[in-house]
VEXMIGU-881754 format. One line per 3 residues: their letters; for each residue x, y, z of C-alpha. Coordinates in steps of 0.5 Angstrom, whole numbers, plus 2048, in hexadecimal, padded with zeros to 3 digits. Layout:
a	X/Y/Z ~ ...
***
This chain:
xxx	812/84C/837 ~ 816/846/839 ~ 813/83F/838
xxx	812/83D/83F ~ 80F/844/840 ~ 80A/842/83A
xxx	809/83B/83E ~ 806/83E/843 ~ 802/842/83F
xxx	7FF/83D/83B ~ 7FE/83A/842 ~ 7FA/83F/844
xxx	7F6/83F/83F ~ 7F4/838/83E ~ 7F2/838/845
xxx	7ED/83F/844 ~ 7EB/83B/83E ~ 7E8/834/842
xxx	7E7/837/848 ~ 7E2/83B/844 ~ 7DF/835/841
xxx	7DE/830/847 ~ 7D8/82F/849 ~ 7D5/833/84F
xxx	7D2/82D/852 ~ 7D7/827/852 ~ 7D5/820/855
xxx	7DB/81F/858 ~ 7DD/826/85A ~ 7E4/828/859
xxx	7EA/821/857 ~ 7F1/822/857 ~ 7F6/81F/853
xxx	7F9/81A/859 ~ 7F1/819/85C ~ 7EF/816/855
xxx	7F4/812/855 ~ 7F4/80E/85C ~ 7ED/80D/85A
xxx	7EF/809/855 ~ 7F3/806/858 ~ 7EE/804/85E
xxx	7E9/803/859 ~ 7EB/801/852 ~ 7E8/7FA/851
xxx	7EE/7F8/84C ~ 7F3/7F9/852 ~ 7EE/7F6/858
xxx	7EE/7F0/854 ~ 7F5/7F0/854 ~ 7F6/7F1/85A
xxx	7F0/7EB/85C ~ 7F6/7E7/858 ~ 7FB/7E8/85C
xxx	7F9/7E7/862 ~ 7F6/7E0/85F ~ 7FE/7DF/85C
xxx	800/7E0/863 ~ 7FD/7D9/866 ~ 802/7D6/861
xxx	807/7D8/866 ~ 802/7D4/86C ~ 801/7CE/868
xxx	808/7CD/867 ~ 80A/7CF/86F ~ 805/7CA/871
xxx	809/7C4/86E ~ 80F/7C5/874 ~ 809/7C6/878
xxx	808/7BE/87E ~ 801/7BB/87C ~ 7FC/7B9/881
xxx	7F8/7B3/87F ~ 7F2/7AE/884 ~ 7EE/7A9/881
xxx	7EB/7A3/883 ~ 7E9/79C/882 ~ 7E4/797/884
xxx	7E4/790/882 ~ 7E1/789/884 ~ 7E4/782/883
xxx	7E4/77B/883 ~ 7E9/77A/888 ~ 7EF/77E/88B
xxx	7F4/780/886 ~ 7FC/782/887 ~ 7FE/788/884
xxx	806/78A/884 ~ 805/791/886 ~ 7FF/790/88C
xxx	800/788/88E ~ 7F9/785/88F ~ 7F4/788/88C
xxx	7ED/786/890 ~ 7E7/784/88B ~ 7E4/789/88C
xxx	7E5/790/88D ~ 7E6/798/88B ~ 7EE/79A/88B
xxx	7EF/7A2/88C ~ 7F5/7A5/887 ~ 7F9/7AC/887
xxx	800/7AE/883 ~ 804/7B3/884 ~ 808/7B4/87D
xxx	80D/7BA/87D ~ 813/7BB/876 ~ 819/7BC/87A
xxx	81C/7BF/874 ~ 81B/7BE/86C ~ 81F/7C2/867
xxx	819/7C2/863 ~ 814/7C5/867 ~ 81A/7CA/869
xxx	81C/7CC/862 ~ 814/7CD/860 ~ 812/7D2/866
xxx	818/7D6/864 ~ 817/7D5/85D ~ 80F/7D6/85E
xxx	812/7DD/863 ~ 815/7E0/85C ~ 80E/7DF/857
xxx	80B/7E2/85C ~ 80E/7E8/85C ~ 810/7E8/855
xxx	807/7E8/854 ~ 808/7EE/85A ~ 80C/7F2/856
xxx	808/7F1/850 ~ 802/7F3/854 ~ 805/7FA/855
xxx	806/7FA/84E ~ 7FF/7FA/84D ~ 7FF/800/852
xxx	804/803/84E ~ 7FF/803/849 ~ 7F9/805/84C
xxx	7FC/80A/84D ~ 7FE/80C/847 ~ 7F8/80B/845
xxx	7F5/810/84A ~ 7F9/816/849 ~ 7F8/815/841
xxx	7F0/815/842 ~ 7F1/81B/846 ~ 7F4/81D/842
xxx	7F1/81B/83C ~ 7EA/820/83F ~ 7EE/826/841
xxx	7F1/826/83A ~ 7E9/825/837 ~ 7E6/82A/83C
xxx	7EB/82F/839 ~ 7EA/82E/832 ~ 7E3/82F/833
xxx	7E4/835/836 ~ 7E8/838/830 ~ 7E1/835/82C
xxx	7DD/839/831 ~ 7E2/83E/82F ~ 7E2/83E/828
xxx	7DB/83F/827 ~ 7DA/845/82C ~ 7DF/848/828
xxx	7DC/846/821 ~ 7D4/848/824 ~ 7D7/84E/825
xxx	7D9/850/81E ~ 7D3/84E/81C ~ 7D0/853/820
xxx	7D4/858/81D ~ 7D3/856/817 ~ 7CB/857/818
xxx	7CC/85D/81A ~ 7D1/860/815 ~ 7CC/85C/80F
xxx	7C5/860/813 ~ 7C9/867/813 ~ 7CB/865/80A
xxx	7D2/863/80C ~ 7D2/85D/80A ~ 7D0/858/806
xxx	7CB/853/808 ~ 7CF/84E/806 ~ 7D4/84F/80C
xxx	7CE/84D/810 ~ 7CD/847/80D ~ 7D4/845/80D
xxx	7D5/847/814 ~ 7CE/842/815 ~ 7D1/83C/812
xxx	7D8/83D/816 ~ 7D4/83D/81D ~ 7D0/837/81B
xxx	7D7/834/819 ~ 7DA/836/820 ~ 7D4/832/823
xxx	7D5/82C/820 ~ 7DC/82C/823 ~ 7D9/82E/82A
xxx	7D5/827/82A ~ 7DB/823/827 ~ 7E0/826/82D
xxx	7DA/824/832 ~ 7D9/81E/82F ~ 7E1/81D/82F
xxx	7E0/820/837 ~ 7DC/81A/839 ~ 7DF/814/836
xxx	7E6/818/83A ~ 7E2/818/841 ~ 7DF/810/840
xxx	7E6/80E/83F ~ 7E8/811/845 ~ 7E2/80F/849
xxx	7E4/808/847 ~ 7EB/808/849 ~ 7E8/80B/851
xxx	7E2/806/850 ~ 7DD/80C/851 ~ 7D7/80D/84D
xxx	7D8/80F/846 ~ 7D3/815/846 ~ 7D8/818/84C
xxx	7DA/81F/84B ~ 7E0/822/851 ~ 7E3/828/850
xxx	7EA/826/84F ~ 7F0/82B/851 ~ 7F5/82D/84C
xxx	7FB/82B/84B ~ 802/82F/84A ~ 809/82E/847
xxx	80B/832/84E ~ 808/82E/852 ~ 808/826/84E
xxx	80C/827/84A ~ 811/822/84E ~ 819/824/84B
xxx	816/829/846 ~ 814/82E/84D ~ 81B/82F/84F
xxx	81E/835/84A ~ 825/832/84A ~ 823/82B/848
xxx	81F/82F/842 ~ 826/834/841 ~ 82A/82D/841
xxx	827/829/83C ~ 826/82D/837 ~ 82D/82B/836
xxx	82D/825/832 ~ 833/822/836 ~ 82F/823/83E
xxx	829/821/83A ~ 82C/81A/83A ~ 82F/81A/840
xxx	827/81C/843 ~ 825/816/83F ~ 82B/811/842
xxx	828/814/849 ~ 821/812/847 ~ 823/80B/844
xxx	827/808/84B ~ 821/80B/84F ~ 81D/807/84A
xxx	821/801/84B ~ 821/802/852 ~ 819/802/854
xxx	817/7FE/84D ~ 812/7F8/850 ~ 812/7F5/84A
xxx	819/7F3/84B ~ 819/7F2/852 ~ 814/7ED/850
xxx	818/7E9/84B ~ 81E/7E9/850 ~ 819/7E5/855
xxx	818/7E1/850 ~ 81E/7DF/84F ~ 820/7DE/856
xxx	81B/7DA/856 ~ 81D/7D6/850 ~ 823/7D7/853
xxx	821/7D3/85A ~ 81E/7CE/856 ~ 824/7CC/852
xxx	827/7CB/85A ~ 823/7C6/85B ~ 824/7C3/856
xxx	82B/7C2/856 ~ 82A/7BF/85D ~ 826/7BA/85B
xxx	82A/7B4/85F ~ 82A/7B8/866 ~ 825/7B3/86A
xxx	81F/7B5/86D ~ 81D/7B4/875 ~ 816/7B3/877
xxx	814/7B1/87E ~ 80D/7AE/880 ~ 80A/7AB/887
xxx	804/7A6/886 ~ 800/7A5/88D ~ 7FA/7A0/88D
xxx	7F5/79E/893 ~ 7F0/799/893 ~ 7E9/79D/895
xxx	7E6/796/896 ~ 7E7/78F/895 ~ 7E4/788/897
xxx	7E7/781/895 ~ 7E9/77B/898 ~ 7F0/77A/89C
xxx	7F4/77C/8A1 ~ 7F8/781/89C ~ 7F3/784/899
xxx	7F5/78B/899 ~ 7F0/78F/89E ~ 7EC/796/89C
xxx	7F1/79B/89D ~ 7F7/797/89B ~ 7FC/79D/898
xxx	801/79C/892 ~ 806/7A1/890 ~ 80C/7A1/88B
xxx	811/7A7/889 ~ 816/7A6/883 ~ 81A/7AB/87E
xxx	81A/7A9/876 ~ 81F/7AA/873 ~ 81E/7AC/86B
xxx	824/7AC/866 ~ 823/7AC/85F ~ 829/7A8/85C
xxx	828/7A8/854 ~ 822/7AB/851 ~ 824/7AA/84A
xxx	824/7B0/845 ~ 81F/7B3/849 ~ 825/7B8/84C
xxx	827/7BA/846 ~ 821/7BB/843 ~ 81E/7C0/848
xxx	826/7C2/848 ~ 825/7C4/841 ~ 81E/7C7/841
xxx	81F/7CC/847 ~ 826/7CE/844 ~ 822/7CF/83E
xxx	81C/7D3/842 ~ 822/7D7/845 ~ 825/7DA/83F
xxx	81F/7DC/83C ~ 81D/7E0/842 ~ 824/7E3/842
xxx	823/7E5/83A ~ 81B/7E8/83D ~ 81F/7EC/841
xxx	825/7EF/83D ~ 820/7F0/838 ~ 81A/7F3/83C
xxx	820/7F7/83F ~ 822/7F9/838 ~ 81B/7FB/836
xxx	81A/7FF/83D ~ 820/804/83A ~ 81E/805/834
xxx	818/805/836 ~ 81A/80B/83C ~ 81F/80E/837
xxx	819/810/833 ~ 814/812/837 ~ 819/818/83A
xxx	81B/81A/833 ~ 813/81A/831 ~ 812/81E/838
xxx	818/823/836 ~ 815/825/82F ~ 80E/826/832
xxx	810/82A/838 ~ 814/82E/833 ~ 80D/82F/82E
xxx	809/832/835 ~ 80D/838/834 ~ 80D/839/82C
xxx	806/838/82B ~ 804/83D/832 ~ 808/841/82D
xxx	804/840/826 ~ 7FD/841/82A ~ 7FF/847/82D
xxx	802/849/826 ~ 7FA/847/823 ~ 7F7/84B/828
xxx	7FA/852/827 ~ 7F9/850/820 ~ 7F1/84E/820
xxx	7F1/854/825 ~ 7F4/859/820 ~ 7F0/856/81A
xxx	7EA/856/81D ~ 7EB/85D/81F ~ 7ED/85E/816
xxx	7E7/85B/815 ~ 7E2/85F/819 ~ 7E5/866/815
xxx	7E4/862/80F ~ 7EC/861/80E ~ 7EC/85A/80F
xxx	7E7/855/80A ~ 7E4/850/80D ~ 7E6/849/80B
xxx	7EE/84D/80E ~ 7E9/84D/815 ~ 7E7/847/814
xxx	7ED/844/812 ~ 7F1/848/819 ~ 7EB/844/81D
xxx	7ED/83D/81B ~ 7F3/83F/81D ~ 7F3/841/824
xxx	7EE/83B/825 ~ 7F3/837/821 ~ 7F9/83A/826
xxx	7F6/83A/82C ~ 7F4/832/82B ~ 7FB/831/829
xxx	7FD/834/830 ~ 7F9/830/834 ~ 7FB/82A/830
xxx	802/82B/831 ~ 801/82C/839 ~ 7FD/826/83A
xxx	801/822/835 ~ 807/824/839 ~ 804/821/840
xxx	802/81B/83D ~ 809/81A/839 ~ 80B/81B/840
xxx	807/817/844 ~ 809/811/83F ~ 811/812/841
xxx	80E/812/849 ~ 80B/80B/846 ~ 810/809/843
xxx	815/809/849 ~ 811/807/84D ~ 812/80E/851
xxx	80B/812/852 ~ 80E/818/856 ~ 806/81B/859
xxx	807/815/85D ~ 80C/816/861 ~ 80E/819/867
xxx	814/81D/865 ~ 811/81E/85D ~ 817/823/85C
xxx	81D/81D/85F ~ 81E/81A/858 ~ 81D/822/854
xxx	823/825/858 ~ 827/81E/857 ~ 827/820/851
xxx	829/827/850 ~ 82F/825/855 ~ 832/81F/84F
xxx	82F/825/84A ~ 834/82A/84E ~ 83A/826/84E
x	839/823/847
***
């Protein structure tokens, strides 16, 4: 039997197994893969947080528009006096009255405020593409727990399993010991092993619930929750391992690297923790720019208007009620030497710059290692699915032909044992090897930033790479 004709078997068998094993009423009737995972987009709290974050982080953008905004201002006055007094501005001012004022400031244009906004632009977009890494995460962190319950209700089933088959041989070996075929210690041996499998039931549903918490937290959903999960499969969800070409190619170590090198541009490419750091350092970047411009004088315009409310004095020239004064005028700001401060804060941003582009080299770096690895620990682990079907169809022809030994009396009864713990041993390993595959697979999705279940094409990246596969 081939390997991917063993892959499907072992499939098949998986979902016999936990299908068997669901709950007949579930509280959350069926969940599928991609569902679990929207939920916990739209509902887990360590992401709405985040989120929460980012809309905050984006008024920065709005304070710092709001300084090239104009500013309206209105106040007034109320005074008394002695005697009439002479202002410059408004000319003789009554001994007593109430003045009204209203200014209208608008900055005509300020390197500073105009370099910040651009500046400020980038730091946001710098957090927008940390908050999509954290919707990487979770998830990541969805399919894993997802995962995580699949794999924990198939390993309960096999518990299930073992002990119907161990409480069968029991009951063979009271019959055989009523008939005086037996001794009466095979009953008992045979006792002492259902107690022990009983054990390993409880410890599986132990280990089942702590899986099925985790998985509800990560969609904010009650922890005791129980939805029956759809299956997964390498045909279906396998991404690059459900085409057969690419999985003839890579079985060839030179197309193996060239997959690899496709897996680690697209990383590159979608990666939003390098995207952030390269916001990062346009905004420094634009900060520098300011800073070199420090010489370019600023322009401001401002128009003043006042007007007495009422007034009431003495004389002739006393202004009456309802008398307006206005002025306009334009400021001019240049900053001719500022000392050692341009050069400081020319030193400090170079200094900021270039630790950001040494961040981004080494976070580029770390991605690739990071990338290279994974799909090489994906390989070897699509690769054990198809051996360890092997083995556990192997234990159970084994366990069947010994059991058969067994029951004409060719066989003792520490070798059926023995074919038991085989079979059960063989057949978690094959499960492992599945889920272990699934999740050492979803970890290169996280790593390249690239989860193929959420897009519209799903298949687009796959036949990228059987082309560069074909003409390798």
């Amino acid at each position: 039997m081939g390997i991917n004709q063993s892959i499907a078997l072992g499939l098949l068998l998986v979902g016999v197994v936990v299908t068997l094993s669901a709950p007949a009423h579930a509280q959350c009737g069926e969940l599928n893969w991609v569902e679990a995972i929207h939920q916990a987009l739209d509902a887990n709290q360590a992401l709405v947080a985040a989120r929460q974050t980012l809309d905050a982080q984006q008024k920065d953008i709005a304070k710092a528009r709001s300084k090239m905004l104009p500013s309206i201002k209105f106040s007034g006055l109320g005074w008394a006096s002695e005697a009439e007094t002479f202002s410059s501005s408004l000319g003789l001012i009554p001994a007593r009255g109430a003045l009204g004022f209203g200014q209208l400031n608008e900055t005509l244009y300020n390197h500073a405020d105009i370099d910040a906004l651009g500046s400020q632009k980038h730091l946001y977009q710098s957090q927008a593409e940390s908050y999509e890494n954290a919707r990487t995460q979770t998830v990541a962190a969805a399919g894993q727990g997802y995962l995580g319950v699949l794999l924990a209700e198939a390993l309960m089933a096999l518990q299930r399993e073992n002990l119907g088959l161990t409480k069968k041989s029991l009951g063979i070996a009271q019959a055989q010991k009523s008939s005086g075929e037996v001794p009466y210690r095979n009953v008992l041996r045979w006792q002492s092993q259902v107690f022990a499998d009983q054990r390993q039931v409880v410890t599986q549903k132990s280990s089942l619930l702590q899986s099925r918490f985790r998985f509800n937290q990560v969609r904010n959903r009650p922890a005791e929750e129980v939805c029956v999960l759809e299956q997964l499969t390498v045909e279906k969800d396998g991404f690059i391992f459900s085409s057969d070409a690419i999985v003839d190619a890579i079985s060839e170590d030179a197309k193996a690297a060239v997959a690899r090198n496709y897996l680690v541009n697209l990383g590159f490419e979608r990666s939003h923790v390098l995207r952030s750091l390269d916001a990062e350092i346009e905004a420094q970047e634009r900060t520098m720019k300011s800073a070199r411009r420090w010489m370019i004088p600023s322009l401001d315009a401002t128009t003043l208007g006042s007007v007495f409310i009422r007034t009431k004095g003495a004389g002739s020239d006393v202004k009456e009620s309802g008398a307006l004064f206005w002025l306009a005028g334009l400021t001019l700001d240049w900053k001719v030497l500022e000392g050692g401060s341009f050069i400081a804060q020319m030193n400090q941003s170079k200094a900021e710059l270039w630790s950001l582009k040494s961040q981004r080299n080494d976070a580029a770096t770390s991605l690739e290692e990071n990338i290279r690895g994974t799909v090489a620990v994906a390989m070897a682990s699509f690769e054990k699915i198809g051996l360890s079907v092997q083995q556990a169809e192997t234990a159970a022809k084994n366990y069947e032909l010994t059991a058969e030994a067994h029951l004409v009396g060719e066989a003792a009864l520490v070798d059926l044992l023995d074919a038991q713990q085989q079979l059960l041993g063989a057949n978690t390993a094959a499960r492992d090897a599945l889920y272990m595959f699934l999740s050492d697979l979803l970890t290169v999705e996280q790593s390249i930033d690239y989860f193929p279940f959420l897009e519209g094409d799903a298949d687009a990246r796959v036949r990228e790479l059987e082309d560069k596969l074909q003409g390798s």
